[in-house]
N, C-alpha and C positions, 0 to 999 in steps of 0.2 A: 561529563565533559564530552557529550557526545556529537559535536560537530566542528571539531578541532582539528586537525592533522595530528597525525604521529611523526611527520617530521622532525628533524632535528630544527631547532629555528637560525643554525648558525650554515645551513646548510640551502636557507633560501634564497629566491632573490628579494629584492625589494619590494616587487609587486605583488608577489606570493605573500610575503609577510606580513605587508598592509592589509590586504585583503583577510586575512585571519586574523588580523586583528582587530578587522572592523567587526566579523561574526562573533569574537570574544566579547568587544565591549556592548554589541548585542545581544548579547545573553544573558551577561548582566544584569542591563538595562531591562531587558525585561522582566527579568526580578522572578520566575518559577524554579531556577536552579538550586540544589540543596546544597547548604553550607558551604560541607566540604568539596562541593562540586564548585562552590564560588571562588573558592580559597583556591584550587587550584586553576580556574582559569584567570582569575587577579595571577595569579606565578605568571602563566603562560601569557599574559597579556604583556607585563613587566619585561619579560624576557623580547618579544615581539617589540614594542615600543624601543628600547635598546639597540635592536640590531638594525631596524627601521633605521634609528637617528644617526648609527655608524655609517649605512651603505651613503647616507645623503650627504655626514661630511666628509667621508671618501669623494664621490661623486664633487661636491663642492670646491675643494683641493683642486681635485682634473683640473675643473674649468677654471679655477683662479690660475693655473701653471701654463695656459697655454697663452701664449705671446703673439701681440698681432704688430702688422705691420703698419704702413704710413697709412695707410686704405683702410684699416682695420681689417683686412685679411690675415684670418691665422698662418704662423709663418714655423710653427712648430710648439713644442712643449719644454720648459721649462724643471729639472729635473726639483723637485720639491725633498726639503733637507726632513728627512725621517729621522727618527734616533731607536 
């Protein structure tokens, strides 16, 4: 697994973690990786694709929360009911 970060994946941003995860599902894809070396960047990929799909519906949220006015100029944010 030797073109991966050591990062934590929960510790990335979103563009950081796309981007590794594009190099994961390329090494794959190339198919010379041993086994165990597959096995653990399928983990690290899984992990990646995860945090990926949280930052975006985070992201997605914002922009549904924010309220526009007659103009369609935004006119602030709407607080969004978390539990």
């Amino acid at each position: 697994m030797s073109e991966t970060s050591e990062t934590p994946v929960e510790e990335m941003s979103f563009e950081t973690a796309m981007a590794e995860l594009e190099k994961v599902v390329g090494q794959l894809e190339h198919g010379d990786v041993p086994l165990e070396d597959s096995i653990a960047l399928y983990e690290r990929g899984a992990k990646l694709k995860a945090h990926c799909a949280r930052k975006l519906k985070d992201a997605e949220e914002k922009v549904a929360a924010i309220t526009l006015d007659g103009d369609g100029n935004p006119t602030g944010t709407t607080p969004l009911d978390v539990e």
